[in-house]
C-alpha positions in Angstrom: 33.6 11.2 82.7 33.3 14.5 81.1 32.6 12.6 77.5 29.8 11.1 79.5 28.4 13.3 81.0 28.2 15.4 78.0 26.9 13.4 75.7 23.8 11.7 78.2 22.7 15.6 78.7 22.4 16.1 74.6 20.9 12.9 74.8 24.1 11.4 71.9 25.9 8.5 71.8 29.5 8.0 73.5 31.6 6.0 71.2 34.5 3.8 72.4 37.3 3.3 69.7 40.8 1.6 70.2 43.7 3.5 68.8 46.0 0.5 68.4 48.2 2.1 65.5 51.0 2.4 67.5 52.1 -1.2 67.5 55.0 -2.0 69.7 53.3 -0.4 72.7 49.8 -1.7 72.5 49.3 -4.1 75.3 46.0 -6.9 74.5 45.5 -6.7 78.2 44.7 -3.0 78.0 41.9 -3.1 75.9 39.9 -5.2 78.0 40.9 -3.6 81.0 39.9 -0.1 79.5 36.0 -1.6 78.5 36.2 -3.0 82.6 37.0 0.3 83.8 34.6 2.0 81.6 31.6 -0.6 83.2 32.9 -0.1 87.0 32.2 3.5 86.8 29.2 3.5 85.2 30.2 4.8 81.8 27.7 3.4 79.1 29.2 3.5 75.5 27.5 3.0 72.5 27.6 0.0 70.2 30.7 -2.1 70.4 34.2 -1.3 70.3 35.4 0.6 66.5 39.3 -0.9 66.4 40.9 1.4 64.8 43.6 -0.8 62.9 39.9 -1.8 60.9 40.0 1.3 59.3 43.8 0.5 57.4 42.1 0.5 53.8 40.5 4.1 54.3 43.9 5.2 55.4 45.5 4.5 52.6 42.7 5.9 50.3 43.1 8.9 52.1 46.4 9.4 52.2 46.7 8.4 48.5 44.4 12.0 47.7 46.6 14.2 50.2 49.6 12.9 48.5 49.1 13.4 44.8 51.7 15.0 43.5 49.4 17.7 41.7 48.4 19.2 45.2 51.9 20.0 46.1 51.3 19.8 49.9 52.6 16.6 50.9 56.3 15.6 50.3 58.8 12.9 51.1 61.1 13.6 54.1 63.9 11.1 55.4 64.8 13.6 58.7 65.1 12.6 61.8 64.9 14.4 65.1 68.8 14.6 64.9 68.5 16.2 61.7 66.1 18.7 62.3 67.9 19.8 65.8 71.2 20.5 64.7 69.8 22.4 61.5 68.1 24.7 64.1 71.1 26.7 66.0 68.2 28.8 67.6 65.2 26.9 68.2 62.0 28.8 67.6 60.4 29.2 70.9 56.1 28.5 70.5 53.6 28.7 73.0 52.7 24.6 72.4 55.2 23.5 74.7 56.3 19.8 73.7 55.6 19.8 70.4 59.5 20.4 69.6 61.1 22.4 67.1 59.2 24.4 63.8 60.6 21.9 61.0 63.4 24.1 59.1 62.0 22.8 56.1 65.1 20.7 55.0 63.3 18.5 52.5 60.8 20.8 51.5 60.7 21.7 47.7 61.2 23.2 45.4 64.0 24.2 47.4 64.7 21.5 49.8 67.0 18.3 49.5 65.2 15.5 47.9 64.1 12.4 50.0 63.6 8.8 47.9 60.7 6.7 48.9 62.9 4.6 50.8 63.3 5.1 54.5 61.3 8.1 54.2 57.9 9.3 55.8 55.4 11.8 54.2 55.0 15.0 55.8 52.7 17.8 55.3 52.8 21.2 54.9 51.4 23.6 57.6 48.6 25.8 56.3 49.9 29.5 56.4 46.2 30.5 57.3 45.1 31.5 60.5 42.5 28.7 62.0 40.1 29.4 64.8 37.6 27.0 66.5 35.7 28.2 69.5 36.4 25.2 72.6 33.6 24.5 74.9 36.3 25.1 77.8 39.0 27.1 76.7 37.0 29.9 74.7 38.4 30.8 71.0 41.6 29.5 69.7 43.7 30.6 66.9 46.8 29.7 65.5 48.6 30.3 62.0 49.8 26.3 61.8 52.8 27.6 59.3 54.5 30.2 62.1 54.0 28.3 65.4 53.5 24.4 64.5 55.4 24.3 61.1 55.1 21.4 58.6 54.3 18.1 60.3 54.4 14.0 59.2 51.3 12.0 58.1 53.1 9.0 58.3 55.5 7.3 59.5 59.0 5.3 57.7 57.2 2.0 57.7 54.0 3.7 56.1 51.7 3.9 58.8 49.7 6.9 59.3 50.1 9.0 62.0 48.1 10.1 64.5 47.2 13.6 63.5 45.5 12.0 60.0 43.8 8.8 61.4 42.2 10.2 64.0 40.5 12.7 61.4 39.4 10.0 59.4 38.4 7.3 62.4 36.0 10.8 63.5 34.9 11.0 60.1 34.0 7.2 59.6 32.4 7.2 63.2 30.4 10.6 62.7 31.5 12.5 65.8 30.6 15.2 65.9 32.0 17.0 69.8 36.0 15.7 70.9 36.8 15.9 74.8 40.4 15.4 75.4 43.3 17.1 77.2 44.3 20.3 76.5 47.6 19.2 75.6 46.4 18.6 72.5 45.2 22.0 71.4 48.2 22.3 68.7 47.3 19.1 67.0 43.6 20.4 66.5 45.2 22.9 64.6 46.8 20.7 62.4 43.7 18.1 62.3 41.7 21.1 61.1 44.0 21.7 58.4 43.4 18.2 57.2 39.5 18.3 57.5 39.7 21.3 55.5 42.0 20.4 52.6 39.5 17.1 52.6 36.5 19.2 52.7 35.2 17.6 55.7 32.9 19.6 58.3 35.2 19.4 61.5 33.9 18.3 65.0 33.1 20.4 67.8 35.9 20.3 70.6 36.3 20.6 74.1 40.2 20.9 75.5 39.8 19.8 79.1 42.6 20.6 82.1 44.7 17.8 83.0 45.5 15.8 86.0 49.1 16.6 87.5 51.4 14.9 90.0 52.9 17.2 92.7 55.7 17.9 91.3 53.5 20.1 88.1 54.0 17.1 85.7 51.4 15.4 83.9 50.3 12.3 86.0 52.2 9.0 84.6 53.6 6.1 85.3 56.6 7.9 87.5 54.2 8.8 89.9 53.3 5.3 90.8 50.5 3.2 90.1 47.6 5.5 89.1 45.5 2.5 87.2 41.7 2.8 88.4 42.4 -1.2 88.4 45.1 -0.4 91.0 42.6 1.6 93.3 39.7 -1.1 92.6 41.6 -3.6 93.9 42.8 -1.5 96.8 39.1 -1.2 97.9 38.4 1.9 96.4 34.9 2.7 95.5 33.3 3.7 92.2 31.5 6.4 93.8 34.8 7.6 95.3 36.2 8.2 92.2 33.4 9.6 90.4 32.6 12.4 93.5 36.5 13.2 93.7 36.3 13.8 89.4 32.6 16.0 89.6 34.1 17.8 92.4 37.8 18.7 91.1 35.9 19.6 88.0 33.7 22.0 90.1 30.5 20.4 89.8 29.5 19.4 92.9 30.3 21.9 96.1 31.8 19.0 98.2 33.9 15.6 97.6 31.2 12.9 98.3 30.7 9.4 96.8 28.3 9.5 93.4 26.9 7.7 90.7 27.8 8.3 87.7 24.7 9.5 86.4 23.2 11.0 89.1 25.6 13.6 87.9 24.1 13.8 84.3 21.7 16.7 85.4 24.4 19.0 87.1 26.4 19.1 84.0 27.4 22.3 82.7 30.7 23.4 80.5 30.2 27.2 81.9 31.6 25.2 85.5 34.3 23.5 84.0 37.8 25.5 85.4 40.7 25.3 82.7 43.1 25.2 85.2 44.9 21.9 85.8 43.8 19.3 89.2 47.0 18.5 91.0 47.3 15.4 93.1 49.3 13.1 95.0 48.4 9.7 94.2 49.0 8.1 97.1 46.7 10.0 99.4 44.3 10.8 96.8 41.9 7.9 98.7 43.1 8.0 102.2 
């Protein structure tokens, strides 16, 4: 909703793109479901659907320039998450909770045990700069990637990028130019603007917005029951129920009312967005 509302007030495009990289979870159901969801709100995107599994060759093109061996920041490491956890008797403690351990740097080089090409992931080394980018809802961010994020993988053991790398490309490809997403991913714009720099690419603009909890201060899944807006559709739940109860958690609208989606374009503003997370029980979020 906020991508939407966003973009209709600069009067820009909302793109819709598929992230099916990660294979053994992607359900072909979800994809159409997603585009219906999109529709019953009132969410117009631009253009048709980008899948992101179309952009494989520039992947690899990519990754080929990151990992030349002249450049010396990419290297082959065979850890796992065993391996890194029992090198670390003291875990570093960072402020980007759930992003686990700093990597101790155990196949680093020139120093670090070296990792054949088989069974093996590339991983990249975390810029020892600091990097700022000023978010539309969380003010100016910093962060020296090296001391708080440490060095982190660009692909994975069968080859296939990871998300931190394909996403900057799929942006690039797509020209986007602002990101809305949670604000549980503030530490991987840090290492996504690493990678736009070392490529030379202008990064987007980016907007970190709060999350939605469950009562018990955890973000809202699957253990919380049912939270599909397909579940509260076909439970007689209203478009314009959903929409007022997102403008006016968000603090756009003074009272919880049913709205159209863009009846609410006008009222926009990022000044009104609060960073502080919406907590709900799903079960009486509707009555």
């Amino acid at each position: 909703m906020i991508a939407y509302w966003a973009a209709q007030q600069a009067g820009q495009e909302l793109l819709l793109r598929i992230d099916d990289l990660d294979s053994p979870r992607v359900k072909a159901w979800a994809v159409q479901q997603a585009i219906d969801d999109l529709a019953w709100l009132g969410i117009e995107c631009h253009g048709a659907p980008v899948i992101q599994s179309s952009h494989q060759q520039h992947y690899q093109q990519i990754l080929e320039r990151l990992t030349d061996a002249t450049a010396g920041l990419a290297y082959r490491c065979a850890c796992s998450r065993n391996d890194i956890a029992e090198a670390l008797s003291a875990p570093h403690e960072s402020r980007f909770r759930g992003e686990g351990p700093i990597y101790p740097g155990i196949c680093r080089p020139p120093d670090g045990r070296q990792a054949s090409a088989e069974d093996s992931y590339w991983r990249l080394r975390a810029s020892e700069q600091q990097l700022v980018f000023h978010d539309r809802v969380l003010g100016t961010q910093g962060c020296c990637p090296a001391d708080e994020l440490g060095d982190f993988p660009m692909t994975t053991r069968s080859g296939q990028v990871s998300y931190q790398l394909a996403v900057v490309i799929d942006d690039h490809l797509q020209g986007v130019d602002t990101v809305v997403r949670g604000n549980d991913l503030v530490a991987s714009t840090f290492r996504q603007l690493q990678i736009h720099q070392l490529l030379g690419w202008d990064p987007p603009a980016y907007a970190h917005v709060p999350l939605v909890l469950g009562v018990d201060g955890r973000r809202l899944a699957k253990r919380h029951g049912d939270t599909r807006l397909s579940f509260y559709r076909e439970n007689g739940v209203s478009a314009s129920q959903v929409v007022g109860w997102a403008a006016y958690s968000l603090g756009l609208i003074d009272r919880q009312e049913p709205c159209a989606a863009r009846d609410l374009i006008t009222q926009f503003d990022w000044k009104k967005l609060s960073a502080e997370p919406t907590v709900i029980d799903p079960v009486t979020l509707f009555g």
